[in-house]
N, C-alpha and C positions, 0 to 999 in steps of 0.2 A: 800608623797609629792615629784615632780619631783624636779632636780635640779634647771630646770630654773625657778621652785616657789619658793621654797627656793632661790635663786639668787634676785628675785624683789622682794619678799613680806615681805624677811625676813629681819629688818633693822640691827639685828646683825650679822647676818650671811653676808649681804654685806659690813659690815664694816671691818669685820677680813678680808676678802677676799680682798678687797682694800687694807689695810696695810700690807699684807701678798705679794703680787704682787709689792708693789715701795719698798718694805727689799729686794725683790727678785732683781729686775731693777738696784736698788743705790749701794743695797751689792757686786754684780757682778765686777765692776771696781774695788775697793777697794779691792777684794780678790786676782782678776788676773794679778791687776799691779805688784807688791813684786816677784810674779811668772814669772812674763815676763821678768822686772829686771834679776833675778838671773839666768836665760837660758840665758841671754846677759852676764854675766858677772860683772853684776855693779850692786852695795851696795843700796838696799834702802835708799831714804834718810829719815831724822831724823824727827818726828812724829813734825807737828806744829798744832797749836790753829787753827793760822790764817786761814790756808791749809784746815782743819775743815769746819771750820765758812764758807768760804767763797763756797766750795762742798754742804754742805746743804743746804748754800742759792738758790745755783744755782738750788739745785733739787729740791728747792719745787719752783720755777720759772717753772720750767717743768712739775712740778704736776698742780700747778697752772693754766699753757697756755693747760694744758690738760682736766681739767674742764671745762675751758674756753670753748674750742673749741668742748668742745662735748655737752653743755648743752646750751650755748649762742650763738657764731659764728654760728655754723650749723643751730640748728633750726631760732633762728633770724634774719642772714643776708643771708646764704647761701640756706637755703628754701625759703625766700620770695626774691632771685634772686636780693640782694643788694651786687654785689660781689664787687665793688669798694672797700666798709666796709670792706668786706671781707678780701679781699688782705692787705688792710692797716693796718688791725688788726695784721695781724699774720708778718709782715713787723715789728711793731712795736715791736712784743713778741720777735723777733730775734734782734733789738733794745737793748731793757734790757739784754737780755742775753750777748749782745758783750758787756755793759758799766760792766755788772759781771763780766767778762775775762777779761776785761780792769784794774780794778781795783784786781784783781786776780795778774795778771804780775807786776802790781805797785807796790801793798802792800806786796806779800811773800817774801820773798828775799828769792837769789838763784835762780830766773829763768828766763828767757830770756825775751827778748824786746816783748808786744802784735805786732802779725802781723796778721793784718786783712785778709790774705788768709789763714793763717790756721786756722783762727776763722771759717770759710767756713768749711771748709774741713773736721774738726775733729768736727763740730756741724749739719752739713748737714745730716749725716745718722740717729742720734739722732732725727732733726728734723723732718724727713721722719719716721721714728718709731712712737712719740708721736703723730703725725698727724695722720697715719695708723689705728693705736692704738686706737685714739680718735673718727676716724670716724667708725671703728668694734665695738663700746660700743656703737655709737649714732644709727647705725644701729638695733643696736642688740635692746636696751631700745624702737628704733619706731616698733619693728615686735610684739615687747611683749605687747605695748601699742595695737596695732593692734587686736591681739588678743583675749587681753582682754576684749576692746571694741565689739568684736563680742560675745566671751561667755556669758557679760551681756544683749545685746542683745538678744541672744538665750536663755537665762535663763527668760527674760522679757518676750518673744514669749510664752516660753513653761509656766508659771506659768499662762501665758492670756487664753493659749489652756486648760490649766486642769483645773482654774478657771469654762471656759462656759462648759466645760464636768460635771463638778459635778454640776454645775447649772441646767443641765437639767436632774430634778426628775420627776418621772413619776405623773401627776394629778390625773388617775385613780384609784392611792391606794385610796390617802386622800377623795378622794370624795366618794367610794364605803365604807368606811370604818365611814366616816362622818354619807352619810345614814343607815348605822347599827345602827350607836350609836341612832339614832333617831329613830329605831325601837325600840332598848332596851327602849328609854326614855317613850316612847310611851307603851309599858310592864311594865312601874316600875319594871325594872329587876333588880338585887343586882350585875351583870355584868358592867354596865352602870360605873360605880364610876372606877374602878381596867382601864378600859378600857382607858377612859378621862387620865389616871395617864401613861398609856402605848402611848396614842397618845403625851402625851406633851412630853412625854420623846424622842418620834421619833423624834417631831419639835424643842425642845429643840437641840436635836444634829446636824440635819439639818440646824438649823441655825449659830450656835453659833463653834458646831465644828469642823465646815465646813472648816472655815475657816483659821484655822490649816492646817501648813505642814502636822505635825505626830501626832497621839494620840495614844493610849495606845489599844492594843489589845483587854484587858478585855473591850475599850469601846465600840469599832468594832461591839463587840461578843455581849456586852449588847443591841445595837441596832441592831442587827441582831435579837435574840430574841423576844424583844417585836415585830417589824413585820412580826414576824412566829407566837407568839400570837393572833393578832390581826387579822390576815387573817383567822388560825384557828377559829376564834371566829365567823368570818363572812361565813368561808363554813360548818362550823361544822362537821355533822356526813359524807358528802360528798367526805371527802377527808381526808386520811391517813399520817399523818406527822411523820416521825421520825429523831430527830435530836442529835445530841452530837457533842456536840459542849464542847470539852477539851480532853484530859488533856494540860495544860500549863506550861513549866517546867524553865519558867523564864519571867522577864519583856521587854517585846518587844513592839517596835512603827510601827502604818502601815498607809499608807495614808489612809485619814477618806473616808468613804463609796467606797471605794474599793471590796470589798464583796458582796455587796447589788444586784448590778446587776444582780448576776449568782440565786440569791435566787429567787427575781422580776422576774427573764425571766423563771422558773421554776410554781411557781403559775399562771403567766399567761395562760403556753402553757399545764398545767398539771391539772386543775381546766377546769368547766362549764361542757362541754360534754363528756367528759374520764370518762368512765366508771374503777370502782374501783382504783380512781385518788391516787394517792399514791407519795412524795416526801418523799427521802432522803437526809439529810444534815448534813456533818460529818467533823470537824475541830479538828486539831493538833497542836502543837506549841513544837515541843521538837529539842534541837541540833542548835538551830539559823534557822529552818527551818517551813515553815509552809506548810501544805497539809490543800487542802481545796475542798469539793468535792460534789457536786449537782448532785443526780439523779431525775428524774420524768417519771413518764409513760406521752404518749401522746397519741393525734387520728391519726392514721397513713392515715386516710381518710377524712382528716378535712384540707383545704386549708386556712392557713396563710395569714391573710390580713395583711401588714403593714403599719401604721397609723402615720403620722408628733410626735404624743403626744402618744407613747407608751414607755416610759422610756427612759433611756441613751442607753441597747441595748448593748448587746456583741461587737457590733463594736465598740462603744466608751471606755467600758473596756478593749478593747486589745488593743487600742492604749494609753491606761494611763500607762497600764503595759509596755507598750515598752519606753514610755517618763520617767516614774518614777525606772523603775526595767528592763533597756537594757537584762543585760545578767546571770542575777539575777531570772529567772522564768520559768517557764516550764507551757505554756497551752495547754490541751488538752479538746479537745470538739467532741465528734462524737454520733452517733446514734446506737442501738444495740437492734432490735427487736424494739417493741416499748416504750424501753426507749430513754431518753436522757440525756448522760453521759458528765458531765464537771467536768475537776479534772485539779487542779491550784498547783505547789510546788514553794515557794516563800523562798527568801533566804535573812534574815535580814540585813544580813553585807556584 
C-alpha cells in the first residue's frame, strides 16, 4: 500500500496523523517560549488554569477555521466563485479569534492592555500558515479524488473490455461437437452419455464461471481437459494428443478461460489436413509460477483464412494478459519447422 493510500483510505491511519501534526503545531510555542524567556533573562511566569483554558480554546478555533476552510469555504464558496462569502467568512474567524485575545488580556491577570495592532501582527503569520496549510490538504484531498475517479473509471473500462473478450467463444467447437454427439446418438454408442457429461461440464463453466474474477486452477485445467476430450473424441484416430497437464504444488487462482485460446488456436490450425497431426499440451504450477505450453504440427502449404467467428484469437489473449497480468508474464509464440510453438510463464502474485 502506497502512502497516499494509506493517507485517504486509511480512517485510522489519518486520524493519528491529524493529532500527531496539531501536538506538533500547539506543542511548539509552549516548549519554546520558557526557552526564549531564559536566553532573555526573565523568569517564567507561574503556570495558570486560566492561561491553559483560554491557549486550547484559541487552538481548537484554528483547528476548527482550518476544517472549515478546507472542507466548506473552498469547495463551497470559493469553487463556485462566491467570494464575497468568502472573504466574509474568514473576516469573521479573525473575529472570534480577536474577542479570544480579548477576553485573554481581561481575564489572566498579569498582562497587558488587549491592543488590536498586535492582535494583527502576532496572528497574521498564524493566519497565513492555517490558510496555507488548509489550502495544501484541500488541494491535496481534490488531486486524490481526481484520481480515484479515474482508476474507477479505468477499472470500469477494463472489466467491460475483458468482459466482451471472454464473451467471444468460438461457435465452431459447440456446433462440430453438437453434430458428433448426433452421430454417436444415431450409433447407440456407450460414448454418447460420458460425452453430454463432458459438454455440460464445458457450458456449465462457460457460463457460470465466467463470470468470476478468479477460479481455482484445478478448474481452469478441468475445463481445459474435457475440451481436449471431446475434440479427441471428434478427430479420433486422426490426430495424436499428448497432454499433462500437472504437477500442482499449491492452491492458485487464474482468470477463467485464460488458457482455452492457445489449446482452440492449436486444434484448429493442427487438425483436418496436417498429415500426422499431432498436439502437445504441457502445464506446471510449482513456486507461485505457472508455465504453460502448446505445441502442434501444421500445413506449412495451407493458406489461413480468417473468419469474424473463429474464436477469441491470440490477439485477444494477449491483450487480457497485458490488462490482467502487465508485468507478471512472459509470452512466447513462434514457429519451428512445421510446428507451432506457444509457451506462457505467468507469475501468481
Amino acid at each position: 500500500m502506497s502512502i497516499k493510500t494509506a493517507i485517504t483510505d486509511n480512517k485510522k491511519v489519518k486520524i493519528a496523523l491529524h493529532v500527531a501534526f496539531w501536538l506538533v503545531v500547539f506543542s511548539l510555542p509552549l516548549l519554546l517560549h520558557p526557552a526564549l524567556q531564559r536566553r532573555r533573562g526573565e523568569s517564567a511566569p507561574p503556570p495558570s488554569n486560566t492561561l491553559d483554558l483560554f491557549y486550547i480554546g484559541k487552538a481548537l478555533v484554528w483547528i476548527a477555521f482550518f476544517y472549515l476552510n478546507t472542507h466548506i469555504l473552498i469547495p463551497r464558496l470559493f469553487y463556485t466563485k462566491k467570494f464575497v462569502l468568502f472573504i466574509l467568512s474568514h473576516i469573521c474567524t479573525l473575529l472570534i479569534l480577536m474577542t479570544f485575545e480579548w477576553m485573554h488580556f481581561k481575564l489572566v491577570p498579569g498582562h497587558m492592555g488587549f491592543h488590536p495592532r498586535g492582535f494583527i501582527f502576532f496572528n497574521f503569520f498564524p493566519y497565513l500558515f492555517f490558510v496555507a496549510g488548509s489550502v495544501t490538504l484541500r488541494m491535496f484531498l481534490d488531486r486524490v479524488a481526481i484520481e480515484k475517479a479515474a482508476k474507477e473509471k479505468e477499472t470500469e473500462n477494463l472489466k467491460t473490455e475483458l468482459s466482451f473478450l471472454r464473451s467471444q467463444i468460438s461457435p465452431h467447437f459447440m456446433f462440430n461437437v453438437l453434430n458428433n454427439m448426433v452421430a454417436l446418438a444415431r450409433k447407440k454408442s456407450d460414448l454418447l452419455e460420458p460425452s453430454l457429461i463432458k459438454l455440460s461440464s464445458i457450458m456449465r463453466y462457460m457460463i457460470y464461471e465466467n463470470d468470476e474474477e478468479k477460479v481455482l486452477l484445478e478448474k481452469e485445467i478441468e475445463y481445459l481437459q474435457s475440451y481436449i476430450d471431446l475434440q479427441q473424441q471428434r478427430f479420433g484416430k486422426s490426430i495424436t494428443v499428448k497432454t499433462s497437464l500437472g504437477p500442482i504444488d499449491s492452491t492458485y487462482f487464474i482468470e477463467p478461460m485464460l488458457l482455452i485460446p492457445f489449446v482452440e488456436n492449436a486444434f484448429k490450425h493442427g487438425t483436418g489436413m496436417v498429415e500426422n497431426g499431432c498436439i502437445d499440451i504441457e502445464l506446471t504450477a510449482i513456486d507461485g509460477t505457472l508455465h504453460f505450453s502448446v505445441k502442434n504440427r501444421f500445413d506449412t502449404q495451407r493458406q489461413v483464412v480468417k473468419d469474424k467467428t473463429s474464436g477469441i484469437g491470440l490477439e485477444n489473449v494477449k491483450r487480457r494478459l497485458d490488462l490482467l497480468y502487465a508485468y507478471k508474464h512472459k509470452l512466447e509464440i513462434n514457429k519451428e519447422g512445421q510446428f507451432f510453438n506457444i509457451s506462457l510463464s505467468l507469475k501468481f502474485n
